[in-house]
C-alpha positions, 0 to 999 in steps of 0.5 A, spaced: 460 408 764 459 404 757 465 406 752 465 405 746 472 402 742 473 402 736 478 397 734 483 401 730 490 402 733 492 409 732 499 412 734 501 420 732 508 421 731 511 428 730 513 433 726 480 399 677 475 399 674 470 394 676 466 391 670 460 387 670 463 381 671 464 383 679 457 386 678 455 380 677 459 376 683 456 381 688 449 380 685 449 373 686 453 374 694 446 377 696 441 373 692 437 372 698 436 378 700 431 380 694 426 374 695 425 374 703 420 369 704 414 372 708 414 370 715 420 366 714 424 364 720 431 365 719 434 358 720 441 355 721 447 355 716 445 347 715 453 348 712 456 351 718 452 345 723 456 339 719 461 336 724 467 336 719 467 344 720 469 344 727 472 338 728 479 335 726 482 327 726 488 326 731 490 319 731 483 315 732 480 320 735 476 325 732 477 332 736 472 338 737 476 344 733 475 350 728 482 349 726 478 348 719 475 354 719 481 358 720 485 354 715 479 356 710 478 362 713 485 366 714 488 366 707 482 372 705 485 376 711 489 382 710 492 387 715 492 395 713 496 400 715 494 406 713 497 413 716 494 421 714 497 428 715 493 431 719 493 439 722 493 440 730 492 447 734 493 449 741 487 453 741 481 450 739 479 447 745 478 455 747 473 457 742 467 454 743 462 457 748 466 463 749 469 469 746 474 467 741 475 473 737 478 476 744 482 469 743 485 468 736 492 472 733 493 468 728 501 468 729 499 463 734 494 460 732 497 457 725 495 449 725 501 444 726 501 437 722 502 431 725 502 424 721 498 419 724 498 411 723 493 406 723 493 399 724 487 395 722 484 389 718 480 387 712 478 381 708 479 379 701 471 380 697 473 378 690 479 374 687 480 381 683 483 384 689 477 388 692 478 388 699 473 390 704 475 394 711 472 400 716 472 407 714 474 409 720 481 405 719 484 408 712 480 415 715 484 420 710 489 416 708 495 419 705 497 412 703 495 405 705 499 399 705 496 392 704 499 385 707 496 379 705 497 372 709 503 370 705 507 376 707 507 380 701 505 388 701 501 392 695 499 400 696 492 400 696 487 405 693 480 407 697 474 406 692 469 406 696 467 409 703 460 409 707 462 412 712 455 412 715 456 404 716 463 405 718 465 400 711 470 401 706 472 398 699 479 398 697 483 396 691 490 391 690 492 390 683 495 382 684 500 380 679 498 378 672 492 373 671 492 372 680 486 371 684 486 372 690 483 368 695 477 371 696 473 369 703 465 366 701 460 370 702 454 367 707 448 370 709 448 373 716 441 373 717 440 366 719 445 367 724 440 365 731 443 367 737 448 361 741 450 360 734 458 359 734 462 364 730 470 366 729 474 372 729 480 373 725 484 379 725 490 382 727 489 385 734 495 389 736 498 388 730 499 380 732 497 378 724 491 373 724 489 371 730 483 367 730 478 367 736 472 363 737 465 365 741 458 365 740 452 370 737 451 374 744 444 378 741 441 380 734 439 387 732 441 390 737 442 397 732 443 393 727 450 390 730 452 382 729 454 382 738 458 376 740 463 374 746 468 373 740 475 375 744 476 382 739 481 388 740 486 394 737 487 392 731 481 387 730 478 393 726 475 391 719 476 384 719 472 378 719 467 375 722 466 368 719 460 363 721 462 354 722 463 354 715 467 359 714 462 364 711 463 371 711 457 374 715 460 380 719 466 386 718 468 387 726 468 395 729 467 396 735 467 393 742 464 397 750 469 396 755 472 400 760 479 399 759 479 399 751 481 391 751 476 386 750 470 385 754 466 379 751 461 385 749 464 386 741 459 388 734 460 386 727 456 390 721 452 385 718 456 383 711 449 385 707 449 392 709 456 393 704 451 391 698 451 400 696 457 401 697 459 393 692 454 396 688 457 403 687 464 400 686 462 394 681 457 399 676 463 404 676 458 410 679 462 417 679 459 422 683 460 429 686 462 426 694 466 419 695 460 417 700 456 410 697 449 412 694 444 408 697 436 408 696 433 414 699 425 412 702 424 420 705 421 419 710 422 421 719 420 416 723 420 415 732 420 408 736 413 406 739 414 407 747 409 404 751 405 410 751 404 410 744 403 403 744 397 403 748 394 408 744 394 405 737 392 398 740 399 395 740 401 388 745 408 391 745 412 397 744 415 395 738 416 399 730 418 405 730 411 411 727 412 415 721 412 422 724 415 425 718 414 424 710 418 428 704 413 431 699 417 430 693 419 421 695 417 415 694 415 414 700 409 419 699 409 416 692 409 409 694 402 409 698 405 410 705 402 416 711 404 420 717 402 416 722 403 409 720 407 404 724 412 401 721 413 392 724 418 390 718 421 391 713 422 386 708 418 381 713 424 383 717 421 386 724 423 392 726 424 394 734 426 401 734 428 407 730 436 406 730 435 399 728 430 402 723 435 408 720 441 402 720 437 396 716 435 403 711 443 404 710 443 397 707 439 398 700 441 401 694 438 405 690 432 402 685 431 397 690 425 394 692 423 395 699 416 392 702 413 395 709 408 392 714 405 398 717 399 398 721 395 403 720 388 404 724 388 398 726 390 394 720 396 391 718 398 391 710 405 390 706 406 396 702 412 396 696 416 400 692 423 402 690 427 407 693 430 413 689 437 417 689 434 423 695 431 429 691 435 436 691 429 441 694 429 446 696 435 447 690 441 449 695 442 456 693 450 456 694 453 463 697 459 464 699 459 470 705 463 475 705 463 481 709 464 484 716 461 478 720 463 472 724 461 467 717 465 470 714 469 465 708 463 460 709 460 457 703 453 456 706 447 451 702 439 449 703 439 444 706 435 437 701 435 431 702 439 430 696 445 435 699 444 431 706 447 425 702 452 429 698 455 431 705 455 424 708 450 427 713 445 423 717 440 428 720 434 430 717 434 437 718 431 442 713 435 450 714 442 452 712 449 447 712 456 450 712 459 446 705 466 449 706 471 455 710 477 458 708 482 456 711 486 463 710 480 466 715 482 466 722 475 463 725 477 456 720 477 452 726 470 454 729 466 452 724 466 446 719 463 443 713 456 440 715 455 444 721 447 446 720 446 454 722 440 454 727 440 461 729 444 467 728 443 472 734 436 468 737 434 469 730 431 462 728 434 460 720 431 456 714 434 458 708 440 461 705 437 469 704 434 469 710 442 468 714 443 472 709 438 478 712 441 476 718 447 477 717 446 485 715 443 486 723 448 489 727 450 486 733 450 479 731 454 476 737 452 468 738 451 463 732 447 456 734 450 450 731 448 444 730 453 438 728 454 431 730 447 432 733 449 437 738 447 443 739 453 448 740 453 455 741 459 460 739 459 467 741 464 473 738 
């Protein structure tokens, strides 16, 4: 069986403003994407092809060696410990599927703290101190301390998350008038598999250690696949193209033992442009989750079935079975039923492949689809929007001799959905928040959305409400984490 790493290590122990300046630095990173040429194939870095990025003089003789990426490359690479406080109870395993109100006393069932500390990496993006790095690595971080190459420590502070690309952006303040040594941004759509890349991190805390391996697949969920040799501790760090160009963040690897199996995944580098975008304009909002461009749309992947029913060679795109009333996708011209090829020119080869190259455009952006539709394929453009709040969200807080209890519960909206980081399209209830005070906390969490109380189906906040007053109310079904899980009083 495939595991899926992610390349943090972790071990439990008892117990700036940005300005216009930046905007403008991360606007000219990823220039290229705003003007992909129609049908452009995407062709190698000629900068990361010349021979004196790989090769070294010794003597009379000039040698094969990435010992000029390294040197470029590893000065922008930090290393992040991170530790958080976080609350364990015994008896949690208990509560799901069977009675848990015969099984809760709350004198044992109060939560103990640990502390948790994570070691992972990260790049420097800009010479002000903005360092890019996985969400996953300063997770609720109660401190985060950076170390850079020259061995000097900085407490960090976290300014983005994205914790749906598994990216964070933090702040270092460097002394007065420094720049830091900030890496080049490249561009990791001419990336063509065969192509040589390096990975600089610090695996099981040995600090910048550089591998080398070629690009195995693309698109493959989005992901950057390599051979590259990636381990513990490679998490949030870089992965660099021959000229010593930023074109990946490391995440994760498959393997059996949790070690390096030639089988690792990088996050494109374009897809921070939200969350760079949010940071460098100063964007406040009501979560600490990146805003990204909304399009308001559902779609599935073309089977074979399919495929031969609309007249496709292959089965390749995803169909929009789906569309918001009230989004630009419906606004832009776009119909339930078409097939969407590309986006941007780019093709598309399935439905999680979609959803990722979604999460990498901010808001206002201007998008292009080729779709086919009856037989005809067309371009159809617009800018996507901030996600809408309809249904408006009808906040209660629940209260009375039931199993919800000290829920605050919402109608689910898109713009919600966003709000709470989830990632489901589901239209119901969602749990917002539960008060620990109340014995039942650990059943429940904020973004569980209510499917049904008592096999009775739910779609908004007053009809849980009606449901709640019938007697007898015994099992609730909840969906989280795309499972469904059933809870019984």
């Amino acid at each position: 069986m495939k595991t899926f790493f992610s390349l943090t290590t972790v071990g439990l122990l008892t117990l700036s403003s940005a300005n216009a300046t930046l905007l403008d630095r991360v606007k000219s990173w990823f220039n290229y994407a705003e003007h992909t040429e129609k049908n452009e194939t995407p062709k190698a870095n000629d900068a990361s092809t010349t021979p004196e990025n790989i090769s070294k003089t010794v003597g009379q003789h000039q040698l094969f060696s990435f010992a000029p990426v390294a040197k470029k490359v590893t000065p922008s690479i930090v290393n992040i410990y991170s530790q958080r406080v976080v609350k364990q109870n015994p008896m949690e395993s208990f509560f799901f599927g069977r009675g848990f109100f015969d099984l809760i006393d709350p004198r044992f069932s109060m939560p103990r703290e640990a502390i948790q500390q994570s070691l992972g990496s990260g790049v420097i993006l800009d010479e002000s101190g903005v360092i890019i790095t996985n969400s996953h690595v300063v997770k609720d971080a109660s401190e985060i301390k950076v170390v850079l190459a020259d061995g000097r420590e900085f407490e960090a502070t976290l300014a983005v998350k994205d914790d749906k690309l598994d990216l964070a952006l933090l702040n270092i303040k460097p002394e007065k008038d420094e720049k830091l040594p900030a890496i080049k941004v490249g561009n990791p759509n001419k990336l063509e598999v065969g192509d040589w890349v390096v990975a600089v991190g610090n695996p099981f805390g040995l600090e910048h250690t550089v591998t080398t391996g070629i690009v195995s697949a693309l698109g493959r969920w989005g992901f950057i696949q390599s051979d590259v040799a990636i381990n513990p501790g490679n998490s949030g760090g870089a992965l660099v193209n021959t000229a010593g160009e930023l074109v990946g963040i490391n995440n994760f690897i498959i393997s059996k033992t949790g070690t390096s199996n030639g089988l690792g995944f990088a996050i494109p580098i374009d897809m921070a442009r939200p969350a760079l975008e949010h940071m460098a304009k100063g964007d406040k909002s009501k979560s600490p989750n990146v805003e990204r461009g909304w399009a308001g749309l559902t779609v599935q992947s073309v089977s074979q079935k399919i495929a031969k029913s609309l007249g496709l060679a292959v089965p390749r795109g995803v169909i929009i079975n789906r569309i918001h009333a009230k989004s630009p996708a419906r606004d832009g011209g776009l119909m339930e039923g078409d097939v969407i090829l590309a986006l941007n020119h780019r093709p598309i080869h399935d439905e999680r492949s979609f959803n990722y190259r979604m999460w990498g455009f901010p808001q206002n952006e201007k998008v292009t689809f080729t779709v086919m539709r009856q037989g005809k394929k067309m371009d159809i453009a617009f800018n996507l929007k901030h996600p809408v709040y309809t249904p408006a969200p009808n906040r209660k807080l629940l209260r009375g001799n039931h199993i919800l209890s000290g829920v605050t519960v919402a109608n689910l909206s898109p713009g919600l959905e966003a709000e709470l980081g989830l990632d489901i399209n589901q239209e119901g209830v969602v749990i917002e928040s539960v008060k620990e005070t109340s014995p039942i906390f650990i059943a429940f969490k904020p973004g569980d959305v209510i499917l049904e109380v008592g096999g009775e189906r739910i779609e908004n906040v007053e009809g849980l409400i009606k449901a709640l007053q019938s007697n007898g109310i015994n099992r609730i079904k909840l969906l989280r984490d795309n499972q469904v899980i059933n809870i019984a009083s």
